[in-house]
N, C-alpha and C positions, 0 to 999 in steps of 0.2 A: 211156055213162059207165062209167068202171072204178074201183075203189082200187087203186095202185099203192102196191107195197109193197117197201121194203128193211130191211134191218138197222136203219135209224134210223127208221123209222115211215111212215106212208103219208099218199096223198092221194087225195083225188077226183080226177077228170079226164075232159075228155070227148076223145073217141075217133075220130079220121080213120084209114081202114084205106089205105094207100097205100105201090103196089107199086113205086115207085123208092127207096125206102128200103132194105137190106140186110137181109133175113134176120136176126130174132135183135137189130136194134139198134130202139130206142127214139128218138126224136127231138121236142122241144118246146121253147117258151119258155119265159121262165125270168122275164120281165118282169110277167106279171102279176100285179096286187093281190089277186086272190081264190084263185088256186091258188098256192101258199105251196111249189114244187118244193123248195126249197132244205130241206124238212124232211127230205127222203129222201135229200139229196144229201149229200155229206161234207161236213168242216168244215174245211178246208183252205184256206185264201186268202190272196190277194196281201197282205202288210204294209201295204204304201204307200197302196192302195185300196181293202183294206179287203172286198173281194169275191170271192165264194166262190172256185176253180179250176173250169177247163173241168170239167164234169161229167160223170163215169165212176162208173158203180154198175150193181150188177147189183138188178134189180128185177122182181117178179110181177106179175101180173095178178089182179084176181077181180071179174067182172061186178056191178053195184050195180045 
């Protein structure tokens, strides 16, 4: 588990380390009801839909 943290606040999260993902980039769903992503993610979103913009934020790490 880690807290990921940005500018707008952070979350728990648990942690798969995997090497086909890009150096430096972060990847995860956004769908589930207990990890609440969208707290750390910007507030930017489609009108129509109502939901948040693909998600781009820069974000730390700190073991839990």
């Amino acid at each position: 588990m880690v807290e990921a943290l940005s500018d707008r606040g952070s979350v728990n999260i648990p942690v798969k380390l995997n090497y086909t993902v890009k150096l430096d980039v972060v990847r995860t769903t956004f769908h589930q009801p207990d990890v609440f992503i969208n707290i750390i993610s910007g507030d930017v979103g489609d009108k129509e839909t109502m939901t948040p913009e693909y998600k781009v934020v820069a974000v730390d790490f700190e073991k839990v």
